[in-house]
Legacy VTK file of the C-alpha trace (Angstrom):
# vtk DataFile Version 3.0
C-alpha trace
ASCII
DATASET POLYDATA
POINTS 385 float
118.665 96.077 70.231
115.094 95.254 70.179
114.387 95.163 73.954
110.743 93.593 75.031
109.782 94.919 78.851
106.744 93.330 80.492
104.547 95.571 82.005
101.309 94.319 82.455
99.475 96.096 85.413
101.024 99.495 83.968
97.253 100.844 82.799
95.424 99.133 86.098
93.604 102.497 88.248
95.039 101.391 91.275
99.157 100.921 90.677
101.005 99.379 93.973
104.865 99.432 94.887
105.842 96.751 91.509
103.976 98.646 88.952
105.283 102.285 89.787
109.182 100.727 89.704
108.275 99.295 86.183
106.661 102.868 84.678
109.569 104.686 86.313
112.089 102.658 84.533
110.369 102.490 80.963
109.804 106.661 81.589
113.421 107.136 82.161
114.424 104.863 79.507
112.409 107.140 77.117
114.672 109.559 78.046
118.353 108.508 78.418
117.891 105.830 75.144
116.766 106.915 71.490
118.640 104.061 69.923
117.167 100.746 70.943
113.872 99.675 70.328
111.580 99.119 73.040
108.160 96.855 73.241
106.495 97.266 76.186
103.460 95.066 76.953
100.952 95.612 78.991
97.184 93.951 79.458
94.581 96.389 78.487
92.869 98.564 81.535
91.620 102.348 82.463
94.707 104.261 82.519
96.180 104.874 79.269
97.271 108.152 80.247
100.077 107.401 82.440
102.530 106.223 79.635
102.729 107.295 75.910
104.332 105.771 72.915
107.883 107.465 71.493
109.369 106.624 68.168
111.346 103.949 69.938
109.113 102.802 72.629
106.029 100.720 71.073
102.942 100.572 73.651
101.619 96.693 72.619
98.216 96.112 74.566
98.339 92.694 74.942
94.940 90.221 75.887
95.628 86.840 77.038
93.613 85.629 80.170
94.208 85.903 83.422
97.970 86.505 84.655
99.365 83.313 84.528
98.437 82.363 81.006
99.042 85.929 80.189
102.583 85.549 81.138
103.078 82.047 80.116
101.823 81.827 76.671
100.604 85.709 75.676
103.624 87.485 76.784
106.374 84.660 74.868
104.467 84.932 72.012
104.012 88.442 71.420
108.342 89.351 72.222
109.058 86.586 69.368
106.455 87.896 67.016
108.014 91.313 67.363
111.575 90.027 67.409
112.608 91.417 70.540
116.418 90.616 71.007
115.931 89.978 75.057
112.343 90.075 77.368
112.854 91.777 80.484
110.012 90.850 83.055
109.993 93.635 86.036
108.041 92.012 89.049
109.178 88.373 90.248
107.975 86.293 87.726
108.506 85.476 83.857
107.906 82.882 81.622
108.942 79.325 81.891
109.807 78.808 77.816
110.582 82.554 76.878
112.272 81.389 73.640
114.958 84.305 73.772
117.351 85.823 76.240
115.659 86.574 79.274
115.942 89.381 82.644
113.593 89.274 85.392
113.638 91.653 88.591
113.379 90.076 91.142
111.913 92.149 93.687
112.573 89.635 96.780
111.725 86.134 97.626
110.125 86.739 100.771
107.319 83.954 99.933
110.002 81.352 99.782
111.388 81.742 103.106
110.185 79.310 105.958
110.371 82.531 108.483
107.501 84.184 106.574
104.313 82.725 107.082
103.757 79.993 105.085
101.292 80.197 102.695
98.243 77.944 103.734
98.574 80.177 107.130
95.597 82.029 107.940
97.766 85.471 106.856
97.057 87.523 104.078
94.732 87.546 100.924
93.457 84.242 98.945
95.091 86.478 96.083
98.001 87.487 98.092
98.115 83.313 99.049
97.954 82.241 95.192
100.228 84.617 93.909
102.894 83.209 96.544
101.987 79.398 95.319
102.491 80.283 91.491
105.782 82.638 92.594
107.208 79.739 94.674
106.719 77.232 91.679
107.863 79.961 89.196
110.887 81.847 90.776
113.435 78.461 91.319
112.752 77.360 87.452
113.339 81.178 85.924
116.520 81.285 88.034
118.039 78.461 86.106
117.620 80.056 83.183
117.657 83.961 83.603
120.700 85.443 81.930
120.435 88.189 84.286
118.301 89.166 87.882
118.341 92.061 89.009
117.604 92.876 92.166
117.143 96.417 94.591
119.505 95.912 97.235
122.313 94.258 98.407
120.801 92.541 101.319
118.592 90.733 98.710
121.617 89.798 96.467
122.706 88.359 99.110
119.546 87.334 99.912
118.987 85.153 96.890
122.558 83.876 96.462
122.787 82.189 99.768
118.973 80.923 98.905
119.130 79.316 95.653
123.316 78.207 96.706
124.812 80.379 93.609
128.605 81.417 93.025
130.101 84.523 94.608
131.442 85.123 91.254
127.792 84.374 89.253
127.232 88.083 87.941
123.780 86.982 86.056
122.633 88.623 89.755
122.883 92.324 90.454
121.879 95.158 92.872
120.193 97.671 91.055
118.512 100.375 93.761
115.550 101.559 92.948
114.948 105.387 92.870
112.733 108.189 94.974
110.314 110.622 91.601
111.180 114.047 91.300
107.626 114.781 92.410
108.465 113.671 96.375
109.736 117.155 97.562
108.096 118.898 100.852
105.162 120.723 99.611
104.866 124.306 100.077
102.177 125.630 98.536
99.247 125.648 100.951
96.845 125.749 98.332
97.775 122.323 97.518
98.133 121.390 101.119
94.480 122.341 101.682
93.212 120.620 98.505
94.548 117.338 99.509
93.594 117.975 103.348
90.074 118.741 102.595
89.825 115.691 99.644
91.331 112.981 101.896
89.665 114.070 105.098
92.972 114.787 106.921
93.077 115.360 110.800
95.602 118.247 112.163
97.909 115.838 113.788
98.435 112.547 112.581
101.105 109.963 112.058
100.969 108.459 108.550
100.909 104.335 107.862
101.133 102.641 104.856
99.845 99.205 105.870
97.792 96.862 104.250
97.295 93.276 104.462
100.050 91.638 103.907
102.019 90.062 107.220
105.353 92.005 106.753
103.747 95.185 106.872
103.379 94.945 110.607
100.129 96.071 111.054
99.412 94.322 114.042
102.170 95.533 115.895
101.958 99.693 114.503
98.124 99.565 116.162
99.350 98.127 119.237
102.197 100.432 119.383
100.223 103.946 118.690
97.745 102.648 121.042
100.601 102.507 123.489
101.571 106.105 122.229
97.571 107.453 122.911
97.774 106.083 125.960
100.855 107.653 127.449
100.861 110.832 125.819
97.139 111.740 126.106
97.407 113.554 122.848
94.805 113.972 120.104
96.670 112.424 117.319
95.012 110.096 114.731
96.612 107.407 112.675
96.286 107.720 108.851
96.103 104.214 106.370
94.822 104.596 102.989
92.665 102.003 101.522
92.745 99.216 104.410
89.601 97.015 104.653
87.889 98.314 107.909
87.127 94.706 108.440
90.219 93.233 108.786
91.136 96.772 111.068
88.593 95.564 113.436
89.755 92.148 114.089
93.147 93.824 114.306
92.319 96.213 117.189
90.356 93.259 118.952
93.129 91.168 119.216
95.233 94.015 120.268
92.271 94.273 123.175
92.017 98.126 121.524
88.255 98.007 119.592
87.779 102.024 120.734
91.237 103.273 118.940
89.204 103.149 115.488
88.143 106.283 116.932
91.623 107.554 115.937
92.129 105.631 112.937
91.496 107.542 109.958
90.948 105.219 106.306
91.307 107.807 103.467
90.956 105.342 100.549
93.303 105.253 97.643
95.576 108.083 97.305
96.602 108.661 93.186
100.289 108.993 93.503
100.966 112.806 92.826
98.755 113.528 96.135
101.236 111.390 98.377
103.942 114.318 98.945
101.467 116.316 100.540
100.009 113.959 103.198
103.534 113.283 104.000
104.022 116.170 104.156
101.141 117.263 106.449
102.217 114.114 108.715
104.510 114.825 111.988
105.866 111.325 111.348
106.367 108.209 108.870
105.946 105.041 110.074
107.762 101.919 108.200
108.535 99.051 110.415
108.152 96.573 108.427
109.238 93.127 109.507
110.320 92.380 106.222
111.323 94.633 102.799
113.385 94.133 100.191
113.797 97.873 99.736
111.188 100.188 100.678
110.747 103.100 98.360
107.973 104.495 101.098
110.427 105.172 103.681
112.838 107.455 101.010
109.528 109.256 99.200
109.016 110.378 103.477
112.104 111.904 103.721
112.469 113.864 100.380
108.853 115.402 101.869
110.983 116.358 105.425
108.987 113.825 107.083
110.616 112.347 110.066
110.645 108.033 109.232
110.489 105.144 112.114
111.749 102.047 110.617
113.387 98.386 111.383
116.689 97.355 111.758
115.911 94.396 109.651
116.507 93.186 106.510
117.252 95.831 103.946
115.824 99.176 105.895
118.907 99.696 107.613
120.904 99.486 104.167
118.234 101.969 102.503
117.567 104.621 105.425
121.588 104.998 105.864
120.724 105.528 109.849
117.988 108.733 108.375
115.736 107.714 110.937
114.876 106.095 114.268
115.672 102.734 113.810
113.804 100.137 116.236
113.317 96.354 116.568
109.598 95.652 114.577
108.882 92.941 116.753
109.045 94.984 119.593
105.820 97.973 119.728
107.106 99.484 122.583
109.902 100.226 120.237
108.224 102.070 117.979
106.015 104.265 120.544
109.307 105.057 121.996
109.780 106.162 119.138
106.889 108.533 117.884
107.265 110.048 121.541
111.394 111.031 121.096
109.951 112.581 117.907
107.298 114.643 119.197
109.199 116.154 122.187
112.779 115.960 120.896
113.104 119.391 118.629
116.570 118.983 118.158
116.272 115.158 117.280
113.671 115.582 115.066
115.530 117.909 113.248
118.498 116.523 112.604
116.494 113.172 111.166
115.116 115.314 108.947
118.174 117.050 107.391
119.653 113.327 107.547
116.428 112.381 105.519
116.994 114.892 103.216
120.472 113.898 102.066
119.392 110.011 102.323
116.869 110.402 99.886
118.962 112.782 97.635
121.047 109.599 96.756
118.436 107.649 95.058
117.287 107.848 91.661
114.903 106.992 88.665
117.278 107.968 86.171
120.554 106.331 87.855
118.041 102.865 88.138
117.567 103.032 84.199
121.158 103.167 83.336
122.306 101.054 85.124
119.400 98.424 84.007
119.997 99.783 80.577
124.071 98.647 81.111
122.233 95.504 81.901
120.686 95.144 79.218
123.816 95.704 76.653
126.283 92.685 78.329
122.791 90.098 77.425
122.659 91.522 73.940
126.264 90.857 73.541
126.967 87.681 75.139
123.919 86.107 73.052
125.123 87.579 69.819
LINES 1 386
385 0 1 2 3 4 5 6 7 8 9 10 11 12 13 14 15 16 17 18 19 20 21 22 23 24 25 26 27 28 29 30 31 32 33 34 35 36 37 38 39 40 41 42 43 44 45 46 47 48 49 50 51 52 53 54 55 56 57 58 59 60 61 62 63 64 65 66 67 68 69 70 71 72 73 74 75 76 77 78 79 80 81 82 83 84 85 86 87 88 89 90 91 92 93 94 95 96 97 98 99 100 101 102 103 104 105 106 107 108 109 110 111 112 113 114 115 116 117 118 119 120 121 122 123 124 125 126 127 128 129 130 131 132 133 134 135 136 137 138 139 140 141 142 143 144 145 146 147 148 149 150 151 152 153 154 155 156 157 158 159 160 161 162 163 164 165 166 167 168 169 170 171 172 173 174 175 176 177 178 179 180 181 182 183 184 185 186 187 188 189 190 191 192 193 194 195 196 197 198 199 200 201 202 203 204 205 206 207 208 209 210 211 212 213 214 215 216 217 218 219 220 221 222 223 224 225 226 227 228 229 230 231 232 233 234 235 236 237 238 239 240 241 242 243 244 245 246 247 248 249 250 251 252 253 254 255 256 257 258 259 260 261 262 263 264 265 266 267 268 269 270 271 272 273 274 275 276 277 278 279 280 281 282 283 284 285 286 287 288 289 290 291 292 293 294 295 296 297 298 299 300 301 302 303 304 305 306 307 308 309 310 311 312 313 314 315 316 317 318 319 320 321 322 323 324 325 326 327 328 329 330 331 332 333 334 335 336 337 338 339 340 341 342 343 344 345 346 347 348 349 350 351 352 353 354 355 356 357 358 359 360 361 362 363 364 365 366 367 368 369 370 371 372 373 374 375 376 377 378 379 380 381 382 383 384
């Protein structure tokens, strides 16, 4: 098989939750498959390093404008000029006229549902609010013609059968979980510890966040809840975000009536990936209630650190944390600072979510994602022969 894979944020400096599922799976394909020929493209940028060609896997830096032309004319072009046998495009969207067999992760369709808010809502990014207008135009013409989606959980199978009104029996749509890298382990060697203390700034006690603009992180209701938590434990804890824009923080904490808890807010900037076990690590507890997540890969890198995770009982956290956690209504703060405060005083609770953690996170893997995508892969290649 000659097997194209789109990839094209893979060399960007700054890789988010889509990118780092598409370099796990073409790095674990590397490994399990020596037979097939890969073509992965990806649109020129900074980090080269982070994935190298094999005898199998060609590295195709690929120009073409900006990402919808890239992906709508570039990307098409370049899989039939190579002769790939199938394109598989790994985050939501592909092209309209691929001109072969095509598979498309589909990560979740979040930005189609009318509970989300809607996209001309004052919520979120003017790139976060065009990326939803070309996904919503995108996603219900790729799903006529997709021979298969794949998907990372069950609750979005579901999800996006009931959705777009498909067969029980269509099996063009799978659940393929995504995975927790080898690299998320509690870190033990306090010379590291101290390095990535020291870089990043870190407090003694703090409770670790990763928030950012977007409406179904919850951001809004985490301040208001560890402002809750300040205020009824007394304690000197500080809440640590990475690269938030202090901006939007402050118009965050005034409508929570809260402008002083920036005091306690700590904004460490981006974090490179192979620095993340440790400030889990150093953090007494991992926050992820999330109103809304398809998966949530955060949550399961937490616990394979021994960090203790608060998460929702919504959509597919319950399916992923496997109860490995406190699990509390996001739409309800008090929840959550119920929460951090079992946490902190509870010895023998906190323990036992961490050993739960532990084995929760144990289940998940890179490798398993890749063969089962690779599986995938084979049934398109022969049903097109």
């Amino acid at each position: 098989m000659k097997i194209g894979i789109e990839g094209q944020r893979l060399f960007r400096e700054k890789k988010h939750g889509m990118d780092m599922v598409a370099l796990e799976l073409v790095k674990e394909l590397q490994d399990i498959d020596h037979e097939n020929e890969y073509f992965i493209y990806i649109k020129p940028d900074v980090d080269r390093d982070c994935l190298k060609p094999t005898d199998n896997f060609h590295i195709v830096e690929l120009d073409g404008g900006s990402y919808p032309i890239w992906e709508q004319s570039a990307l098409p072009k370049a899989a039939q000029k190579d002769g790939c046998d199938m394109l598989h495009c790994t985050s939501n969207t592909a092209p309209l006229k691929p001109a072969m067999p095509l598979v498309v992760t589909l990560h979740d369709i979040i930005y189609m549902e009318k509970s989300y808010p809607r996209i001309l809502a004052d919520k979120g990014t003017n790139y976060q609010k065009f990326g939803n207008v070309y996904r919503r135009y995108v996603v219900p013409r790729i799903m006529k013609k997709a021979d298969k989606i794949i998907t990372v959980s069950h609750f979005e199978k579901n999800r996006i059968g009931e959705f777009f009104g498909l067969p029980e029996n269509d099996n063009r749509l799978q659940a393929v979980y995504n995975g927790v890298s080898r690299h998320f382990v509690k870190v033990e060697d306090d010379k590291i510890l101290k390095r990535v203390k020291v870089q990043y700034k870190l407090p003694d006690n703090y409770v670790f966040f990763l928030g950012n603009t977007d409406p179904k992180k919850n951001t809004k209701g985490v301040l208001k809840a560890f402002s809750d938590f300040l205020k009824q434990t007394k304690k000197d804890f500080t809440l640590v975000m990475l690269d938030y824009d202090r901006v939007e923080l402050k118009k965050l904490l005034v409508e929570i009536g809260d402008p002083g808890l920036e005091d306690h807010i700590h904004l460490t900037g981006y974090v490179i990936n192979t620095d993340l076990p440790a400030i889990y690590t150093l953090s007494k507890i991992f926050l992820y209630p999330s109103l809304r997540e398809s998966f949530g890969i955060p949550m399961l890198e937490a616990m394979g650190c021994g960090t203790p995770v608060i998460t929702s009982n919504t959509s597919s956290m319950p399916e992923v944390s496997g109860g490995a956690g406190i699990i509390i209504d996001p739409y309800k703060p008090e929840q959550i600072t119920d929460g951090m405060i079992q946490l902190l005083k509870d010895d023998d609770l906190r323990n036992e979510i961490i050993e739960k953690g532990y084995a929760q996170a144990a289940k998940f893997s890179w490798k398993a994602m890749a063969e089962n995508v690779l599986e995938l892969y084979k049934e398109v290649y022969e049903q097109n022969k």
